[in-house]
C-alpha positions, 0 to 999 in steps of 0.5 A: 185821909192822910192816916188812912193813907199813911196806915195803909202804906205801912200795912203794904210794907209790913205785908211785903216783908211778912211774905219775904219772911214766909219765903225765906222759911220755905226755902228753908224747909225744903233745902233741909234734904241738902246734905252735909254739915256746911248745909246744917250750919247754913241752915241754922244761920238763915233760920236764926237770921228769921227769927231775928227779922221777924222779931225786928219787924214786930218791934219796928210795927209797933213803934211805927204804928205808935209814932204814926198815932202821935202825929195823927193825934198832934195834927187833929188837936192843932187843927181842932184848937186853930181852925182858921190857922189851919185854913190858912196854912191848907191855903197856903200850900194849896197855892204853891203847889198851883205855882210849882205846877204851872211852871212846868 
């Protein structure tokens, strides 16, 4: 459940990004018919800055997806290997969660 969680919120963010970038080309392209060299020079700025948001997006994706692995697998082993610990922490937290609900 909390993957599934956790996977989809990071699908959102990659997505939003994604479209930020996609955007951003598209600006791109159409100011291509300002004229003179400081349009040129802007131009090539706000394109080599894509290419270098694309190319951290993918890297910061993977390493995302990576970590986010890890911990999914660390927990599921921990719980598979101590499941009464497990209950008991789950109940644990269940119970102050109640508390600092009720106080409100």
């Amino acid at each position: 459940m909390a993957s599934k969680t956790a996977k989809t919120a990071q699908e959102i963010l990659m997505a939003d990004f994604q479209t930020l970038v996609n955007d951003t080309e598209r600006l791109l392209e159409h100011t291509a018919t300002l004229a003179g060299d400081q349009a040129d020079e802007l131009r090539g700025q706000i394109h080599d800055s894509l290419l270098r948001a694309r190319e951290t997006l993918q890297l910061s994706q993977d390493s995302l997806r990576e970590r986010g692995q890890a911990a999914v697998t660390a927990t599921e082993d921990y719980v598979q290997a101590n499941p009464w610990q497990s209950v008991g922490i789950a109940a644990g937290v269940g119970f102050l969660i109640g508390l600092l609900a009720t106080r409100r």
